[in-house]
C-alpha positions as CSV (number, residue, x, y, z in Angstrom):
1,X,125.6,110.3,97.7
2,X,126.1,108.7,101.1
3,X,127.9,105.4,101.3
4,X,125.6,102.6,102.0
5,X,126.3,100.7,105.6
6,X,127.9,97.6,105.3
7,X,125.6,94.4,106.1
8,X,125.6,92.9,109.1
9,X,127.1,89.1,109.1
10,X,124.2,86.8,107.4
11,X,121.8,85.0,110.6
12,X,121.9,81.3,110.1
13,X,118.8,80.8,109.4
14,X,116.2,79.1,111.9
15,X,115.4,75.8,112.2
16,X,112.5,74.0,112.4
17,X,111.3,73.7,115.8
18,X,112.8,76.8,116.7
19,X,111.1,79.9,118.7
20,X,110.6,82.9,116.9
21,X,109.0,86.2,117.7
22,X,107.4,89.0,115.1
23,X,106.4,91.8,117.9
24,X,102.5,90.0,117.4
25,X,102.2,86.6,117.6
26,X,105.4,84.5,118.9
27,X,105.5,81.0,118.8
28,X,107.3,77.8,116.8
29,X,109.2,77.7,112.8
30,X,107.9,74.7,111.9
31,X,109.4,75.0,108.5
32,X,109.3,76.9,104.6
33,X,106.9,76.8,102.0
34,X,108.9,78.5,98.5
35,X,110.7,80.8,100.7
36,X,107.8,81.5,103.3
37,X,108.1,81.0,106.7
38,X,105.8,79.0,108.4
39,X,105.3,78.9,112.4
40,X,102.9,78.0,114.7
41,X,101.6,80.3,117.8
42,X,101.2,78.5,120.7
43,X,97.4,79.0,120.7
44,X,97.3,77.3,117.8
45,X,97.6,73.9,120.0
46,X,94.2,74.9,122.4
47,X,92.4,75.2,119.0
48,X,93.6,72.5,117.5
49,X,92.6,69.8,119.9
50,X,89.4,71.7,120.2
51,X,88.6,71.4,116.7
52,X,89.8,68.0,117.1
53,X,88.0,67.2,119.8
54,X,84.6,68.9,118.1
55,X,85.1,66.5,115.0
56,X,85.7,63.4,116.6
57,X,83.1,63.4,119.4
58,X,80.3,65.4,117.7
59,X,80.3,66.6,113.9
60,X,81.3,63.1,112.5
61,X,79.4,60.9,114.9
62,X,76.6,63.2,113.5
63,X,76.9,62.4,109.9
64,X,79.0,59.0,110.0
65,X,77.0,56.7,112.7
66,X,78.2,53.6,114.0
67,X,81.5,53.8,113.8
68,X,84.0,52.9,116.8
69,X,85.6,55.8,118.9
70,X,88.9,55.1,117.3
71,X,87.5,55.1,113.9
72,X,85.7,58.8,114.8
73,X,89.1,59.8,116.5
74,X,91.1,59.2,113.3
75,X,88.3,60.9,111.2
76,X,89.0,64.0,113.5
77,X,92.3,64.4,113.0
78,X,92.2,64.1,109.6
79,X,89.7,66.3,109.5
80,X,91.6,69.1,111.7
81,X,94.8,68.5,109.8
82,X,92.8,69.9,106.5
83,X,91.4,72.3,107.6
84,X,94.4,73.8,109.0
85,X,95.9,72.9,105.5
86,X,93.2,74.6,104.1
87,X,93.7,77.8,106.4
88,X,97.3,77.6,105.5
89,X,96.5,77.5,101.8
90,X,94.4,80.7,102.1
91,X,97.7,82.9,103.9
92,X,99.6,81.6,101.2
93,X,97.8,82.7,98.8
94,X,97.8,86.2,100.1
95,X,101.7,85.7,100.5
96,X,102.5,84.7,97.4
97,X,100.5,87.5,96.0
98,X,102.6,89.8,97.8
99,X,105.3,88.6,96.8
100,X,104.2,88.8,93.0
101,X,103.3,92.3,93.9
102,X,107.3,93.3,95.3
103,X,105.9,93.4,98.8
104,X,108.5,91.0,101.3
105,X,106.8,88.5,103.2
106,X,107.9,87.8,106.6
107,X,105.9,84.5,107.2
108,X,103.0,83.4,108.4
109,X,101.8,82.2,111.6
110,X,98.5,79.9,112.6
111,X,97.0,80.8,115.4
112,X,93.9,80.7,117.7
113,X,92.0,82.7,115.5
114,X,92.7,81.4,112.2
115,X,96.3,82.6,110.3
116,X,98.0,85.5,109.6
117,X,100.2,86.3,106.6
118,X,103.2,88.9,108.1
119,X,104.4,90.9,105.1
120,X,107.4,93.9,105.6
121,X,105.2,97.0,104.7
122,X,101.9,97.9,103.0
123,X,100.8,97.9,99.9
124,X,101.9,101.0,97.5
125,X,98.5,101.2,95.6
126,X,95.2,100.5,95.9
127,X,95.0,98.1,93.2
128,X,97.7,96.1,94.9
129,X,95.6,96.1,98.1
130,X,93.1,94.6,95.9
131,X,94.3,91.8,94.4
132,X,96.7,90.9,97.8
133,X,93.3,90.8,99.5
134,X,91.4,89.2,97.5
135,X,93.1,85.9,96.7
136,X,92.2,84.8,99.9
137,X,88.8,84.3,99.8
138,X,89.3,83.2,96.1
139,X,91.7,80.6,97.7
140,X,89.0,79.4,100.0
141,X,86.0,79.2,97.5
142,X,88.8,76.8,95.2
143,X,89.0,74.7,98.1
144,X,85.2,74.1,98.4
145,X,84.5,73.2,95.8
146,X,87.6,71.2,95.4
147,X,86.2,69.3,98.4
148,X,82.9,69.2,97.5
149,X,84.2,67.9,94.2
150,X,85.8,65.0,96.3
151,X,82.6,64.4,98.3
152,X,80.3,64.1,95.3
153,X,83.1,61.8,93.6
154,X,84.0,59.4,96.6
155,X,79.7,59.1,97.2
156,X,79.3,58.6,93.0
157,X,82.1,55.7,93.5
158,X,80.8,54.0,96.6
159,X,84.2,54.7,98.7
160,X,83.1,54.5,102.2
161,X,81.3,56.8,104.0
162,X,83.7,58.8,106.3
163,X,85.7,60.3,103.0
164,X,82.6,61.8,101.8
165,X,81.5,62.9,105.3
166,X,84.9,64.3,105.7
167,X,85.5,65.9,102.4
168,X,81.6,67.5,102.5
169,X,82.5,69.2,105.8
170,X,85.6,70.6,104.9
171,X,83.8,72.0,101.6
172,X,81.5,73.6,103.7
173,X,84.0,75.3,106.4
174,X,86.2,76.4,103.6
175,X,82.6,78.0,102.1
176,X,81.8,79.2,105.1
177,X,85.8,81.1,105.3
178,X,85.5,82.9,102.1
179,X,82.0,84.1,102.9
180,X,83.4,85.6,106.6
181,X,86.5,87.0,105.3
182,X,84.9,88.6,102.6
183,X,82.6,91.0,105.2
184,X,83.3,94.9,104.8
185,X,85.7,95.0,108.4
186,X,89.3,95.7,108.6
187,X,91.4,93.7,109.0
188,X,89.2,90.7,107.1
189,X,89.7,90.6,103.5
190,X,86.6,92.0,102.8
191,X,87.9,95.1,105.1
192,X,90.8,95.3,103.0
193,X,88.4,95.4,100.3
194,X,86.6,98.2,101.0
195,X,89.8,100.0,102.3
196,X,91.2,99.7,98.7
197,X,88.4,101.0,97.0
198,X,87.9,103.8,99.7
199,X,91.7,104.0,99.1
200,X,91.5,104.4,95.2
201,X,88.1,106.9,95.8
202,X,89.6,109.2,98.4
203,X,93.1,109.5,97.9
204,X,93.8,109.1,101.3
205,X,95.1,105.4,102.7
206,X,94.6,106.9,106.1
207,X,91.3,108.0,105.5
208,X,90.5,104.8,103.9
209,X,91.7,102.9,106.5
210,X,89.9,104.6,109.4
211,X,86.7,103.8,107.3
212,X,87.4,100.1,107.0
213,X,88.5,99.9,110.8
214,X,85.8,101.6,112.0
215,X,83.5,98.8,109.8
216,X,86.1,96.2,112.0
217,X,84.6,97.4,115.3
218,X,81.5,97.6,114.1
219,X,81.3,94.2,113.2
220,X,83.2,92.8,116.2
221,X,80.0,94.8,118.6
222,X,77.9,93.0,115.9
223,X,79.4,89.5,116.7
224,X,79.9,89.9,120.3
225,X,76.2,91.0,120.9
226,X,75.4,87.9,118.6
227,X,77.3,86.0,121.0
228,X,75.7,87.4,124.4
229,X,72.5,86.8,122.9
230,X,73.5,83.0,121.8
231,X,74.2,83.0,125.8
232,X,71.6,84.3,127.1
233,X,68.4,83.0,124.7
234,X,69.9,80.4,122.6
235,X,72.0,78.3,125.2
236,X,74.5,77.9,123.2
237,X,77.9,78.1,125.6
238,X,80.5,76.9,123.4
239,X,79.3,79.0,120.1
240,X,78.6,81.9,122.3
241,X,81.6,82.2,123.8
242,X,83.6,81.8,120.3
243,X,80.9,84.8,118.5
244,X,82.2,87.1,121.9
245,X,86.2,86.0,121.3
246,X,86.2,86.2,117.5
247,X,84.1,89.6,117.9
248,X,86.5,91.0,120.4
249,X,89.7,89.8,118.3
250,X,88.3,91.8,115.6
251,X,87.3,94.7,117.2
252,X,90.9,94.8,118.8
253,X,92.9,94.0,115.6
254,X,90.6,97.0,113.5
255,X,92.4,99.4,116.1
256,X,95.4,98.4,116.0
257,X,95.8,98.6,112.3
258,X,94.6,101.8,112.2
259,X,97.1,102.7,114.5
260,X,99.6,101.1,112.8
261,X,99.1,103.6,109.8
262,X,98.9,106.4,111.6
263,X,102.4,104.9,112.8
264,X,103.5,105.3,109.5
265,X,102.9,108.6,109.1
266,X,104.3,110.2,111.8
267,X,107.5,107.8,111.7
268,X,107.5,107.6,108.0
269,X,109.3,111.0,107.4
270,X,111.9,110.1,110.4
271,X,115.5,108.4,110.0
272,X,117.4,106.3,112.2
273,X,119.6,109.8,112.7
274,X,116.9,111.7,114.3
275,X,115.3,109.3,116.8
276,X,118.3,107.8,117.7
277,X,120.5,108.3,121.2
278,X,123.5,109.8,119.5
279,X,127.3,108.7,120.8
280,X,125.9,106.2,123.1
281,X,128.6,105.1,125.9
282,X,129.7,101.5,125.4
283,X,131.4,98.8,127.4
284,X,133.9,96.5,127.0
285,X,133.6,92.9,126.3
286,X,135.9,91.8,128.8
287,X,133.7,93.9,131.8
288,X,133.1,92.0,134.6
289,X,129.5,92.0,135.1
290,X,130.0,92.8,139.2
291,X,131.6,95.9,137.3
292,X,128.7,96.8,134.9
293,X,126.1,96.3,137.4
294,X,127.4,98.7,140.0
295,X,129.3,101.2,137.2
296,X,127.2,101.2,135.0
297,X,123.5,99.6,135.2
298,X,123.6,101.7,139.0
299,X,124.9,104.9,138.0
300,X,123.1,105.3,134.2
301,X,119.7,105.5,133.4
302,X,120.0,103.2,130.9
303,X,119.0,99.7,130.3
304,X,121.3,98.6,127.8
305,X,125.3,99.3,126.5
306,X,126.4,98.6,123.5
307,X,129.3,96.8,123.5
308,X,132.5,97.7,121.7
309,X,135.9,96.2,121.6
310,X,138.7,99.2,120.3
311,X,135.6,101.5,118.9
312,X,134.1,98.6,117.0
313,X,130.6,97.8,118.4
314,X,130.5,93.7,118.7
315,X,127.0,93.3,120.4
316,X,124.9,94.4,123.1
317,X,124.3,94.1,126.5
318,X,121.1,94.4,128.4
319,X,120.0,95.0,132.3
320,X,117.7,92.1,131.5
321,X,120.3,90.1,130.3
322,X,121.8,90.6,133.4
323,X,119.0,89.8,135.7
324,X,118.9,86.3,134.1
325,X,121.5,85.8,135.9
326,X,121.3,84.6,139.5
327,X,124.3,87.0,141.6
328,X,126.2,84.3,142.6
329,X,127.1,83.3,139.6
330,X,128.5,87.3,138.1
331,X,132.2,86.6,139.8
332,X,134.2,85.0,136.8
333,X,131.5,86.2,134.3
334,X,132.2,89.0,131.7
335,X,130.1,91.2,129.5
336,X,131.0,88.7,126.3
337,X,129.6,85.7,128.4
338,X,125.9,87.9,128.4
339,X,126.0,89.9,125.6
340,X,123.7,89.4,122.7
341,X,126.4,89.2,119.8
342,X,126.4,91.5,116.4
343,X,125.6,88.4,114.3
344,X,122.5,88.6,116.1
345,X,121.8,92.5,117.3
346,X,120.8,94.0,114.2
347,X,122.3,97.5,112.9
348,X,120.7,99.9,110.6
349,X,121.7,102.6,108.9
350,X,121.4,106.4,109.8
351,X,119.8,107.1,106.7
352,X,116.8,104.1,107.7
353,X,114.0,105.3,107.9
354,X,111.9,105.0,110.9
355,X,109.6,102.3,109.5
356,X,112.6,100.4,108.4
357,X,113.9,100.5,112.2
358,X,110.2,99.3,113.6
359,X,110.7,96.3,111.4
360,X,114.0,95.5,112.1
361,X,113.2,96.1,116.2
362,X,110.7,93.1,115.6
363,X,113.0,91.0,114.6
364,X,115.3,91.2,117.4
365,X,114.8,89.6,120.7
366,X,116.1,92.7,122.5
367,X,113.7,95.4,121.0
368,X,116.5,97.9,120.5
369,X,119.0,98.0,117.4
370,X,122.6,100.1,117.0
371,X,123.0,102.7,114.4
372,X,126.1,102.4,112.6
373,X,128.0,103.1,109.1
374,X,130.9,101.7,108.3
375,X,131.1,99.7,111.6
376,X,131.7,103.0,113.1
377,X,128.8,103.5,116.2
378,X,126.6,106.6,115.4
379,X,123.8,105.7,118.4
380,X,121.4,103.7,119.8
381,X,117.7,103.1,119.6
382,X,115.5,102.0,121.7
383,X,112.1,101.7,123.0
384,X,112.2,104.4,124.9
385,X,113.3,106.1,122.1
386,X,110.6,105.1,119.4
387,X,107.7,106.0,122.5
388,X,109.0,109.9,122.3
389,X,107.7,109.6,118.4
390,X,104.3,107.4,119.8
391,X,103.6,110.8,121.3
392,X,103.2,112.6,117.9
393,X,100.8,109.7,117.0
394,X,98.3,110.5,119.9
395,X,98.5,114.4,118.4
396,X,97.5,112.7,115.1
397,X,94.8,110.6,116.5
398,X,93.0,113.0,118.5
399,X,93.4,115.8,115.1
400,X,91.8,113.3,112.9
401,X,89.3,111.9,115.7
């Protein structure tokens, strides 16, 4: 039996505040709910103060008359401060699910389009797809009527007006969430739905999947058509415009998963060994970068070194790295003054396997990770690499199309 590859050292982990970026979505850790990681996509902001600026200046006004603007302006941002609570609630619900289930969690991340709930790999069995997907919605109809609970009490108690207007509405989005995630298109929880019982009734994930993801696209044509219409005959700008995003979004997502399974099949028998660049050259950390640019970067068709100091690989370097750099400033500067340091360049194993290197690849700013075993450097795998393997994927796309 092979001899497991030492760890890497341990990442300090993030703070709040702090950029990240998952390969998807990139955007702000704004902090960790029983060990999930929760961050923000810079999209979220536009919707946000949309939302925001939809409560305050025409939902509430509606419901709540004769209040002040400042009075409607704080009703709006409590109200948009739940409901992203609410759509918060629902990813976590799916996390911790997944977690329950033995399936890692990554984090979650709000975004324009609602949230999404990152976890390390799929599920193993259909059942597991089921009850993962399902707690969602189940999440969102508790919420309803956990807010229409409120509403009924604050009105039956005579508490003013805006906490039952507020507490009504947010019933009825959180209603209105369950009842959309639950239709039959991948990637909504009603997609993954179907997909597990297709899953459970074919035998085939991949099969099951394509089913579900086809029902995606379907529905996204569905919603942007609905939109075009709400355009052209209803007037309605705003709402149109959301039915053609949302419907586009979907449409776009139900490929990509689809893909991303088919990923897994032709990657999933692979290790680290045979889709790496075996005995990569390396340089040394006290390189001048002048030196690496015109001995190495200019004469090697590579576009990153790893870097080793007596054999020992310590980080890596890349030509973009480099190019952050303006010229004048390369004379006193050496490779360790660029380089992206071990502690933070991730290593797998040779024995990986190719699913295992994706993930890890996501994690790290510089898309590329060493292969090593006992600190010794086997190779080196980059994107380049992993797109000779994307190939096989079109072969099994256009088989199974």
């Amino acid at each position: 039996m092979a001899e497991a590859a030492p760890a890497p050292p341990r990442q300090e982990p993030r703070r709040p505040g702090q950029r990240v970026a998952t390969g998807i979505l990139a955007g702000f850790h704004v902090g960790t709910i029983g060990g999930v990681r929760i961050s923000l996509d810079y999209s979220w902001f536009i919707i946000f103060f949309l939302i925001l600026g939809t409560f305050a200046g025409a939902v509430f006004p509606a419901h709540a008359p004769g209040l002040d603007r400042l009075g409607y302006l704080v009703m709006g941002t409590i109200g948009a401060v739940l409901f992203f609570v609410s759509l918060l609630l629902h990813e976590l619900a799916h996390a911790f699910m997944a977690i329950r289930r033995g399936i890692g969690v990554e984090g979650i991340t709000l975004f324009i389009f609602g949230g999404m709930a990152r976890t390390e790999r799929e599920a193993s069995t259909p059942g597991d797809e089921f009850v993962i997907a399902g707690v969602g919605p189940l999440a969102s109809f508790i919420l309803a009527a956990l807010f229409y609970g409120i509403a009924i009490a604050a009105g039956a108690s005579g508490l003013p007006l805006p906490i039952t207007v507020i507490a009504e509405y947010l019933g009825f989005l959180n209603l209105v969430l369950a009842i959309f995630n639950l239709f039959p298109g991948f990637p909504l929880d009603g997609g993954r739905l179907l997909r597990a019982i297709l899953w459970k009734a074919t035998g085939s994930l991949r099969r099951a999947t394509g089913i579900a993801a086809g029902a995606g696209r379907i529905l996204g044509w569905l919603l942007i058509g609905l939109g075009i219409w709400a355009l052209l005959v209803g007037g309605a700008l705003i709402g149109g415009l959301w039915f053609i995003f949302i419907g586009w979004f979907l449409g776009h997502a139900a490929r990509a998963s689809y893909q991303h399974v088919l990923l897994q099949e032709v990657l999933s028998p692979l290790t680290a060994r045979q889709a790496m660049t075996p005995d990569p050259e390396s340089v040394a950390p006290d390189l001048p970068v002048a030196d690496l640019v015109h001995d190495f970067f200019l004469r090697r068709p590579y576009n990153s070194f790893p870097v080793a100091d007596d054999g020992v690989p310590i980080g890596l370097v890349t030509l973009t790295q480099v190019k952050a750099v303006p010229r004048e400033r390369w004379a006193g500067l050496v490779v360790a003054d660029l380089m992206t340091p071990l502690s933070d360049t991730l290593i797998v194993d040779p024995d990986a396997t190719m699913m295992e290197v994706v993930q890890t690849m996501q994690r790290s700013d510089v898309r590329r990770v060493l292969v090593a075993r006992d600190w010794e450097l086997l190779g080196i795998i980059s994107a380049t690499d992993l797109a000779r393997w994307l190939d096989r994927l079109s072969l099994v796309e256009e088989k199974s199309a």
